[in-house]
N, C-alpha and C positions, 0 to 999 in steps of 0.2 A: 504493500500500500504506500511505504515511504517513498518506491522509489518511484510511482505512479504519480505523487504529488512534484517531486522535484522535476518529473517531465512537465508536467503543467506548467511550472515554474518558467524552465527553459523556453515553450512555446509561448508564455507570456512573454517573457522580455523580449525574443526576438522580434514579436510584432511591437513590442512596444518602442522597440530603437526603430524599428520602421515607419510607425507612424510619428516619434519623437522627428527625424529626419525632413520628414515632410511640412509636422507643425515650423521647426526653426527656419526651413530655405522660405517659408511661405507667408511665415508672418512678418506685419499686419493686416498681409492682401488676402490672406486664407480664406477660403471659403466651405462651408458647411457643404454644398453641390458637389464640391470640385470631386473629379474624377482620376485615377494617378495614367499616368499619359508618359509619352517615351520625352527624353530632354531633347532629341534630336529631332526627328519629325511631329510631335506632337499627337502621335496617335494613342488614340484611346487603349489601355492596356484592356487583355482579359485578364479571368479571375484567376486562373493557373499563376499567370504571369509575376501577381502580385505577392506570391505566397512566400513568407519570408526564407532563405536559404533556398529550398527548393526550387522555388521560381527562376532563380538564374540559370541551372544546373537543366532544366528542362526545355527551356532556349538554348542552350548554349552558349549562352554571355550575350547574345545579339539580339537587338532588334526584328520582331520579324519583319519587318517593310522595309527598315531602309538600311537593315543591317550594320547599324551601327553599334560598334562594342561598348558593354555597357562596363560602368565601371566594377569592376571587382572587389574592391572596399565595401561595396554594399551587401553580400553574403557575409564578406568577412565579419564585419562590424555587425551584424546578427548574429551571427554564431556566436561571439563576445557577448553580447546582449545577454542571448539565452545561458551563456554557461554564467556568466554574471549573477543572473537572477534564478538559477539554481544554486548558486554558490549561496545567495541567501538563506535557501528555505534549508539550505543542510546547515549551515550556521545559526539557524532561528533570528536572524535578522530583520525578520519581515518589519519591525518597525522603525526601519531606516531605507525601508522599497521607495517611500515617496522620496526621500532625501536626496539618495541617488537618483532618481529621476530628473528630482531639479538637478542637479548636475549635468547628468545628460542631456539636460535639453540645451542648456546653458553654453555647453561646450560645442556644440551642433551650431547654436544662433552666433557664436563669436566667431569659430571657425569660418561658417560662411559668409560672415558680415563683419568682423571686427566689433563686433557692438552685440550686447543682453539686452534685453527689455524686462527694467523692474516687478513686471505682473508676474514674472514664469518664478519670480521667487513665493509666491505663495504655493506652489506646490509642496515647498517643506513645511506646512505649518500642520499636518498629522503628524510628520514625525515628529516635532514641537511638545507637541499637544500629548502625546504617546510617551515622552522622556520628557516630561515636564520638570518632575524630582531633581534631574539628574542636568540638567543645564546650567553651563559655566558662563554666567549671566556677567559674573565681573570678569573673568578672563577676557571672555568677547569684547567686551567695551573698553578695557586696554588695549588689546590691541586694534582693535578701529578706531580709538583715538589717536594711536600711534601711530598707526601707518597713514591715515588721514594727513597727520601731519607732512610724511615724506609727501603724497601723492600732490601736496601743495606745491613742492620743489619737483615735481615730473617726473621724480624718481621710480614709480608705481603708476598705476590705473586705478580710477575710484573704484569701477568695478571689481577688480582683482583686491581693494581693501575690504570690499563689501563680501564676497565670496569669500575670502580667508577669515573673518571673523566669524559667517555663518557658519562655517567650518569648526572654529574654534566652541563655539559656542554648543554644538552637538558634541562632539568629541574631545577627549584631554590633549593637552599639548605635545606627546609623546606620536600620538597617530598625526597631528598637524605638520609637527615637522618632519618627519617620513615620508606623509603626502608631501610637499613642498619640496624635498629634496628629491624625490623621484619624480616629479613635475621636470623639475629643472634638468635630470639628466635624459628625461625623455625627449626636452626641448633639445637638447645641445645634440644628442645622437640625430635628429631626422635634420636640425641643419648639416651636418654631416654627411649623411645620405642625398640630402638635395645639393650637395656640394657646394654648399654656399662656404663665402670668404672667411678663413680663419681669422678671428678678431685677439686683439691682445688685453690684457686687463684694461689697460686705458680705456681704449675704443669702447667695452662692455656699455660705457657710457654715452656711447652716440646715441642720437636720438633715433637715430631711422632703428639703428639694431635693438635696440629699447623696444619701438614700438612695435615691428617685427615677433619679439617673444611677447611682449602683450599679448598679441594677437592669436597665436600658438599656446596660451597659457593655460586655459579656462577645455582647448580640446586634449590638449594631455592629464590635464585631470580626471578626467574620464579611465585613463589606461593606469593611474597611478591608484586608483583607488582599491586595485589591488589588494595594496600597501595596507590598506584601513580594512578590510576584511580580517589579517592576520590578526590586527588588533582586535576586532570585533569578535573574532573567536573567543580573543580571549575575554574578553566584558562578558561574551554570553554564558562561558561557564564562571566567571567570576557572578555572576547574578543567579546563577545554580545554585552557589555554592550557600551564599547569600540565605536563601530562599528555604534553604533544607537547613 
């Protein structure tokens, strides 16, 4: 039966990064109508077509009409998705689904846009509401007062203050700087991979490469969050333990 639920689990999140995907490239022109349609000729998908993982694998990566290759990130980052949100249900996480969700989405709308839109933070306010107890109300607002400060000198992103203290404020400092520090090695390995120019400490400070990982910052959190499941294991039997 357990491992019945954790498949549920998986087929949730994977459609949920694919509809997550759709919500962020689309809003705030989204439409309740809208139908998902090829990026290249604009044709109306079928329903095979749509089906998360599957669907690519049953075209063959292409387009049927105009045969154009679709991109392969999009099974991948389902697959991720659902092994994600299995990861949860065997961790008993479920009351950090919505959390990460904002995340997710978060890191989708910045990726494609450089830019969040402050509405898609109310998605964490179940898991809020669900660890009420347990929220680092003063931590949080240290450090968003602090980094507030840098982001005054451009040293930061308001958003990336706003997202690290939410962060903060769910989780203890031990999971924050973990995520953060595997953020930043995630960023520095895909500039690498995209062969961009080796910068020296100084440079780190130029503005374009500043705002370059801005921009990168909010979708590797997504793949860093990893990182906070290790920790999350351990909270959850530490609340076992707790409890008994």
């Amino acid at each position: 039966m357990k491992y019945f639920l954790y498949l549920i689990f998986f087929i949730f999140g994977a459609c949920i990064i694919s509809f997550l995907k759709v919500i962020a490239h689309d809003y705030p022109q989204i439409s309740l109508t809208r139908r998902s349609h090829c990026d290249y000729c604009g044709r109306i998908l079928r329903w095979f077509e749509i089906i998360p993982i599957v669907g690519y694998f049953i075209v063959n990566g292409k387009c049927y009409s105009c045969k154009n290759q679709i991109i392969f990130w999009n099974p991948i980052l389902e697959l991720i998705g659902g092994l994600f949100f299995a990861l949860t249900g065997y961790l008993q996480g479920q009351n950090y689904l919505a959390f990460f969700t904002m995340l997710i989405l978060l890191s989708f709308s910045d990726y494609y846009f450089g830019y969040i839109y402050p509405i898609f933070y109310l998605l964490c306010i179940p898991t809020l509401i669900l660890n009420m107890q347990n929220l680092n109300i003063l931590t949080a607002v240290i450090i968003y007062l602090s980094l507030l400060l840098l982001s005054r000198h451009g040293l930061i992103g308001l958003g990336d203050v706003e997202l690290i203290a939410l962060i903060s404020l769910v989780f203890n400092l031990s999971i924050l700087l973990w995520t953060l520090i595997l953020a930043c090695l995630l960023c520095l390995i895909v500039f690498g991979i995209n062969k961009k120019k080796i910068v020296s400490i100084y440079s780190l400070f130029n503005n374009r490469f500043r705002n370059n990982l801005s921009n990168l910052f909010y979708y590797f959190y997504y793949y860093s969050l990893g990182n906070i499941f290790c920790n999350l294991s351990q909270l959850t039997h530490s609340s076992h333990h707790l409890a008994s």
